[in-house]
N, C-alpha and C positions, 0 to 999 in steps of 0.2 A: 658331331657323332649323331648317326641316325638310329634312334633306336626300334624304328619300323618303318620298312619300305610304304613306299606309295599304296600298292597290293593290297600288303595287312592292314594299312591305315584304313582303306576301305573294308576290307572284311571285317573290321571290329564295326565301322559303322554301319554295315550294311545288319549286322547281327543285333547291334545295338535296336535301329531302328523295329527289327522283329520280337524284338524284346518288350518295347515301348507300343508295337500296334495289336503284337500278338497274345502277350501277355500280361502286359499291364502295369499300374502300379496303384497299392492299396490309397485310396483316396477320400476318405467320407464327409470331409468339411462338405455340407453343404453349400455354401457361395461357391468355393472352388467347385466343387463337380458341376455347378453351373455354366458358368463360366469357360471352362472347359468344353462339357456337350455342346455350347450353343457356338464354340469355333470349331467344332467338327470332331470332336472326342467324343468315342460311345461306351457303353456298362457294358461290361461283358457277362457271363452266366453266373460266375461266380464274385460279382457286384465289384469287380474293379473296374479302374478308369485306363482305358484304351486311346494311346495317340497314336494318329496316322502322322506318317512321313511330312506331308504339307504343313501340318502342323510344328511339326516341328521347323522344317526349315525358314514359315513366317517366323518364328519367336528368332533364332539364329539370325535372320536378316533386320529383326530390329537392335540389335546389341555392335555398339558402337566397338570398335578395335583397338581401344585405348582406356586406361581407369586412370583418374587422379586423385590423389588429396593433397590435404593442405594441415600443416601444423599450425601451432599457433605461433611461430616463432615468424609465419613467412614461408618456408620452404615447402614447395610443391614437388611430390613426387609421383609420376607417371609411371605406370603398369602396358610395355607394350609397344615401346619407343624401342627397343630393342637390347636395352639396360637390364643386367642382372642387379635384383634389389632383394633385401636381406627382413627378415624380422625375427622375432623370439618365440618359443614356445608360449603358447600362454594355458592357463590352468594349472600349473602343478601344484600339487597338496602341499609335497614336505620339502623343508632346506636342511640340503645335505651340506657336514661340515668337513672342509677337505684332513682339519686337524686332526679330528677326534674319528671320523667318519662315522657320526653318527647324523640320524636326521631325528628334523623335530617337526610339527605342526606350523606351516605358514600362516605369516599374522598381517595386519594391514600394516603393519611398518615393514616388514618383508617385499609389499606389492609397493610402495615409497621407494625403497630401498631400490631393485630392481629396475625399476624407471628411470633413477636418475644415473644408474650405471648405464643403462643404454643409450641414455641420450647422450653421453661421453662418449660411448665407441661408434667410432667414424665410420664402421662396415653395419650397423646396423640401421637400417634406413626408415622405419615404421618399427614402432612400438604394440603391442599387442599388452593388455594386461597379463602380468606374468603367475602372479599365485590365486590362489585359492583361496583368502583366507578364511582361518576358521576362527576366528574371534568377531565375525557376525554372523548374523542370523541366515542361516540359507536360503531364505527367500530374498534377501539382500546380497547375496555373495557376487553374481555379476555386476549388479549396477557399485555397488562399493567397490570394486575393481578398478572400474573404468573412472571413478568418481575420484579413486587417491591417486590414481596412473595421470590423468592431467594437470595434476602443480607439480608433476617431478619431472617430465620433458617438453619442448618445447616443438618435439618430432610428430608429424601423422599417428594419430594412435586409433586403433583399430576398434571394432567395439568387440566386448565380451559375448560368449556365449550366450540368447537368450532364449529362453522357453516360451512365451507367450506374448499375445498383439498387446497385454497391458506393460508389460515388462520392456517390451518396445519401444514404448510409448515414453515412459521416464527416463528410456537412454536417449533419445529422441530429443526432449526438453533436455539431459544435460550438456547433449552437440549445442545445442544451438545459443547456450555459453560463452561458447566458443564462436560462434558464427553459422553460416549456411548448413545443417547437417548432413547436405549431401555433397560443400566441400572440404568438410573437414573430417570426413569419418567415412567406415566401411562396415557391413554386417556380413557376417558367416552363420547361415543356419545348416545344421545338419541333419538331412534325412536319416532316416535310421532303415541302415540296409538287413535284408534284399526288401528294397522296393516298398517300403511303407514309410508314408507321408502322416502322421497325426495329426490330428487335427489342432490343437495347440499349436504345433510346428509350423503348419499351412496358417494361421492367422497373423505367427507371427512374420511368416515371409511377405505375406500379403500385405503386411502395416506396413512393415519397412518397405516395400517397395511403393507404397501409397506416399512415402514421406520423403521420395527418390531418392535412397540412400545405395551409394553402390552396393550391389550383391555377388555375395558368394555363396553357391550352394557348397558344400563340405560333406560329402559321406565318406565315412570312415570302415570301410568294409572291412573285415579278416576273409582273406580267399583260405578256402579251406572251411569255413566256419560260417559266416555270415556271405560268402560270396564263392564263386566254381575254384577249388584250389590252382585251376592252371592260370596262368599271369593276364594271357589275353583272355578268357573270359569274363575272369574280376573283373578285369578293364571295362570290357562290355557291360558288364552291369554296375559300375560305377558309372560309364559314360551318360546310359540311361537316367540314371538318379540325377546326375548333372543335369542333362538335357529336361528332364522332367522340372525340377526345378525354377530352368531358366523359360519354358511355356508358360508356367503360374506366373512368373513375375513380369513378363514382357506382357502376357494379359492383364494384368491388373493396370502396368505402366511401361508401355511399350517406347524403346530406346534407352531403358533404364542400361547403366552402365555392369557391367557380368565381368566378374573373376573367374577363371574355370579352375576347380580347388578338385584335389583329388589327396585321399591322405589312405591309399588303400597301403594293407597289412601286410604281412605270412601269417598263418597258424603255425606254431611249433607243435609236428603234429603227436612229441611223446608227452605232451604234457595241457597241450589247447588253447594256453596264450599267445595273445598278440605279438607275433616278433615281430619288432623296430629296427634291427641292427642288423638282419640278413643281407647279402646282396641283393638276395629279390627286389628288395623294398628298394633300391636304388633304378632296377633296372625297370619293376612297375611305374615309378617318377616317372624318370623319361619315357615310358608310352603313353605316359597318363599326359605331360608334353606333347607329344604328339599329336595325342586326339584332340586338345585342346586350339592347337596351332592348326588344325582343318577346321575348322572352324573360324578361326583369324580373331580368337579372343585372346588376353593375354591370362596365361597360366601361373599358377601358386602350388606348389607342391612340396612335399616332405624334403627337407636340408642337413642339417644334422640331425641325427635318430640313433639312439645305442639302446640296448637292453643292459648295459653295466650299471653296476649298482657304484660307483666310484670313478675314480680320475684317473682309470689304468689303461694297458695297452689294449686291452676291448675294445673300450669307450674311444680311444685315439678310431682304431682303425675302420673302427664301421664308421664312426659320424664323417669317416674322408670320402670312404667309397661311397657311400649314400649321401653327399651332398656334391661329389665329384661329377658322378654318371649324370643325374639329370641337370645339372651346369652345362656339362658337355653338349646335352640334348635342345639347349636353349630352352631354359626357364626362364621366364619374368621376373619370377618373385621364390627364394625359398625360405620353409618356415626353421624355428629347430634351434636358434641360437638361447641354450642354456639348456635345451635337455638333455634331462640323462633319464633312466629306469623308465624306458618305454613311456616318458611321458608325465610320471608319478612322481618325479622331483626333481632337481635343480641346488645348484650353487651360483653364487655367486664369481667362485672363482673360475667357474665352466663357461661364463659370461665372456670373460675376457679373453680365454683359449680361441674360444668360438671365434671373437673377432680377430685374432692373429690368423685361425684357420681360413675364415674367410678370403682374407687381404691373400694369400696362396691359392687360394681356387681365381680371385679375379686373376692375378697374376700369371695361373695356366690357358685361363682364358683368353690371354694376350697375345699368347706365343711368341715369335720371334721371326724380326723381318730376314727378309734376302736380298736385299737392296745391295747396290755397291757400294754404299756409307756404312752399313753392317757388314756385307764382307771384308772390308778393310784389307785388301792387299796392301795400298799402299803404306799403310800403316804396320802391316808386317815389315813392308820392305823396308821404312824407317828406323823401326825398332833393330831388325838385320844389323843393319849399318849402322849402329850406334850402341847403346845400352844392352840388347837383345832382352830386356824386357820391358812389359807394356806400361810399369806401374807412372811412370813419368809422360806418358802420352794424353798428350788433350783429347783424343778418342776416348781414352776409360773412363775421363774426369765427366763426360758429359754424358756417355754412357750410366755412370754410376747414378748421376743426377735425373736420368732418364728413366730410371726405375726396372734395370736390364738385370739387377741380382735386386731383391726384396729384400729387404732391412730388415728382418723379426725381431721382437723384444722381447719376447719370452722363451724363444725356441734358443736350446743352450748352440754356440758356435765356437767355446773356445776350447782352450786344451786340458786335459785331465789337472793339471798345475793347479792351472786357474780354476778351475770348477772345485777342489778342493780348499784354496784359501776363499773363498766363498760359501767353504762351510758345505758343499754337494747338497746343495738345494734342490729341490724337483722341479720340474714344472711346475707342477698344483701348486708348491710352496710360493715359486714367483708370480703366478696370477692370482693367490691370494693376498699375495703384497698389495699389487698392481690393483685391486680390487678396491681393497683395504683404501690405497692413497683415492683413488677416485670419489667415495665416499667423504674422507675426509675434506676434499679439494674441488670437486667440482661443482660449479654452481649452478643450480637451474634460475633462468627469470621467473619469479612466484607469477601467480594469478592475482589479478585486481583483487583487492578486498571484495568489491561485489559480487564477481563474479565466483569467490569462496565461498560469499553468503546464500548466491545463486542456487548453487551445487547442494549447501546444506540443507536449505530448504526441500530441495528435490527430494532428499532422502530422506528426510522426517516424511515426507509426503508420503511416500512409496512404505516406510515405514508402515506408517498408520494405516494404509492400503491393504498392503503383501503377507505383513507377518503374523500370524496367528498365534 
């Protein structure tokens, strides 16, 4: 599916580009605005930083068209090889309970918990820290993330949101725990749209990319609100914020490896929050695809996204369509497995839904051949003359094992009968099971004692640093 012609692909970047030389973007770090003016960037009147087209197009020509990492289990996954790859929401505050439906306060056992659910489900490929928790000190909430998220999977895990070149810097020392931190980890900084870079923000893109850490720029715009309500000019100035982004970091360390991250919004415009669960939000994905594949980087964008506050038919039908459309559009990577409430919380049994829903989206992904081994004439013809139907045919048995109908475990398939002596369980009921056993049953390889004692040290560090 294309969800912008050639044409438009260009008129976003051409708009893009005048965005970027004509108007700007707020930039006052000192280093950076040097840096900047001395590759051909100038102040404008009203003291923003101006890039020209060439400018932009050297940073674009040094960003390699492929991202890797690496878990600590061994497993390498590539961003770009042409592979749809899956990961989870990360930050949400509260867990929602599918029983009670109420939510509480996530805790670091919460962000344990979470991690070694994902590292169980097979459609989830890079882990992201998943909570928030609020039983540390907020100036420790990323790095204590990232720091209880590596002894519960064994998968690529992402780094946490950070705020600053010092906060950086301790996630930095705790990659390399682990090994190389530029192969074993990835950083997402978010500009904060329209078009202002903080200076915080800029130290800390600048550290990570001094420490060759893949980078993701991440602006998260609401069109309507923080960005032009119509979808292409969001686009356009999220494009900008990306590409602004990916200038600072190719200057500071040019070839650094680039994610192109796009996580634009709707405004709901009776009431001025963020919708998550619109179709917009699916069909901005896939442009935000788009502009990223002109480019020839590999793309990360919004996957599953609901505004429901629950595990109902809401929450089903938006996180399909919004994780359907930019599939279609060839994504890389989509984010979203366990959110729900625009972001603000999660379950655990939304976890395991997510992974059933995904293994459906690769499975459309696959379609269906036309070959004369799938058409199967002769196999009607046999059937014809024999049985007149297929279920005894070596065609279906290989078929079946071919993965031509998808097996689901939690989506209900049998008859009103059956679903009643089973007591008419919900879904939510069966992935809270399904959840439930995982926890109980799956096991992650711990981390070397030292490398626990590693980690804690880190945090006493940062501790005694960070926290006031």
């Amino acid at each position: 599916m294309d969800a912008l012609q050639p044409d438009e692909i260009e008129a976003i970047h051409t708009a893009t580009l005048r965005i970027l030389s004509e108007i700007g973007v707020i930039l006052e770090q000192p280093e950076a605005r040097t840096l900047l003016t001395a590759a051909g960037a100038t102040i404008s009147a009203q003291n923003r930083v101006l890039i020209p087209p060439q400018l932009v197009e050297w940073a674009l020509a040094q960003c390699p068209p492929t991202l890797s990492t690496r878990g600590r289990g061994g497993t390498t996954v590539t961003l770009g090889d042409g592979s749809l790859r899956w990961h989870n929401l990360g930050g949400a505050r509260d867990v929602f309970d599918p029983a009670t439906t109420q939510i509480r306060a996530a805790t670091v056992q919460d962000v344990c918990t979470a991690a070694q659910i994902l590292d169980a489900l097979e459609n989830c490929t890079c882990v992201t820290p998943f909570f928030t928790p609020q039983d540390v000190p907020g100036e420790l909430m990323g790095l204590a993330m990232y720091r209880h998220t590596l002894p519960h999977t064994t998968k690529p895990v992402y780094g946490p949101g950070v705020q600053t070149a010092r906060e950086t810097q301790y996630f930095v020392r705790m990659a390399e725990v682990l090994g190389n931190p530029s192969e074993v980890t990835m950083m997402a900084i978010s500009p904060v749209s329209p078009l202002n870079f903080p200076a915080h923000l800029v130290e800390a893109m600048m550290e990570a990319a001094r420490s060759g850490l893949p980078f993701g720029a991440l602006p998260c715009p609401t069109a309507g609100a923080t960005a032009p309500l119509t979808i292409s000019g969001a686009i356009a100035q999220q494009n900008a914020e990306v590409l602004a982004s990916i200038v600072l970091v190719q200057l500071v360390k040019p070839g650094l490896p680039v994610l192109y991250c796009g996580r634009l919004a709707m405004m709901e415009p009776r009431t001025g929050v963020s919708v998550w669960g619109g179709v917009e939000l699916g069909l901005a994905s896939a442009g935000t695809v788009a502009m990223g594949h002109r480019y020839r980087l590999p793309v990360n964008v919004y996957g599953f996204s609901t505004n429901s506050h629950t595990l109902d038919l809401q929450n089903g039908f938006e996180r399909a369509i919004n994780a359907l459309i930019p599939a279609l559009a060839g994504a890389d990577e989509l984010s979203g497995i366990g959110e729900m409430d625009a972001g603000v919380a999660s379950s655990f049994a939304q976890m395991v839904i997510d992974n059933e829903l995904a293994a459906s989206i690769h499975r459309t992904l696959r379609g269906f051949s036309t070959d004369a081994e799938a058409l199967a004439v002769e196999v009607i013809a046999s059937a014809m003359n024999t049985t007149r139907n297929f279920l005894g045919q070596k065609h279906t048995r290989n078929h079946l094992k071919s993965g031509e109908i998808l097996l689901t475990r939690l989506a209900e398939r049998g008859t009103w009968g059956e679903w009643e002596k089973r007591g008419r369980g919900s879904l939510a009921t069966r992935a809270q099971a399904e959840a439930d056993r995982l926890i109980a049953e799956h096991h992650v390889p711990p981390l070397e004692p030292a490398q626990e004692s590693a980690l804690d040290e880190i945090m006493s560090a940062a501790h005694k640093e960070l926290v006031r």
